[in-house]
C-alpha positions, -999 to 999 in steps of 0.1 A, spaced: -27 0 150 -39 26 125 -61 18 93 -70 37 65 -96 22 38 -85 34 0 -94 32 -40 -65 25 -64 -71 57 -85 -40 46 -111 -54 34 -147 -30 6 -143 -35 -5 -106 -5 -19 -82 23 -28 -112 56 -28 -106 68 4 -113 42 19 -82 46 -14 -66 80 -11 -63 84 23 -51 55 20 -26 75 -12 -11 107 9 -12 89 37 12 75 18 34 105 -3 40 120 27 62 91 23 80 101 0 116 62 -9 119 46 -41 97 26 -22 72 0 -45 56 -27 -44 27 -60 -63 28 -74 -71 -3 -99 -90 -14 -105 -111 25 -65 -114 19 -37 -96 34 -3 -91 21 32 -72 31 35 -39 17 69 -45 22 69 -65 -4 71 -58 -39 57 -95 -52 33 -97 -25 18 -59 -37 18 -75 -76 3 -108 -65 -21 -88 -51 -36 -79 -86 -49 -49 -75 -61 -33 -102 -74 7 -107 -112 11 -83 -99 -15 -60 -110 -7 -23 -79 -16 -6 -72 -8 36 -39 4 44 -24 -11 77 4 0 100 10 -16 131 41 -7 154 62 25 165 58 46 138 26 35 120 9 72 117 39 81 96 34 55 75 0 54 70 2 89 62 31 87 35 12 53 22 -19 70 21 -5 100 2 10 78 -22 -23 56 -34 -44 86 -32 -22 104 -59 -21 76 -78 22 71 -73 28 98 -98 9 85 -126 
């Protein structure tokens, strides 16, 4: 298991555009990949658990990936939140 603790830097937080598109990457990924947020944790897999989140933009999130292949997807998941998907 590798963790990795992160700030939502996007002015509009986890919506579904980033949501979406976060989900969509780490699907490929053969190793559970989980957010905990808030005391809560949620599939990143997931695009409704990522929105029901609410994760909005300062949010100190950590960044979970248990399995096979978790460094790879902690690094691309990483990469993603810490440039803000784009935005």
């Amino acid at each position: 298991m590798v963790s990795k603790v992160l700030t939502v830097p996007n002015a509009q937080g986890f919506h579904m555009r980033p949501a979406s598109v976060f989900a969509s990457a780490m699907a490929k990924y053969s190793c559970t990949v989980t957010i905990k947020f808030n005391g809560n944790s949620y599939n990143a897999k997931s695009v409704l658990n990522l929105i029901a989140a609410c994760m909005k933009c300062g949010s100190e999130i950590e960044l979970i990936c248990d399995g096979d292949d978790e460094q790879q997807a902690l690094d691309e998941g990483a990469k993603m939140i810490e440039d803000g998907f784009g935005e």
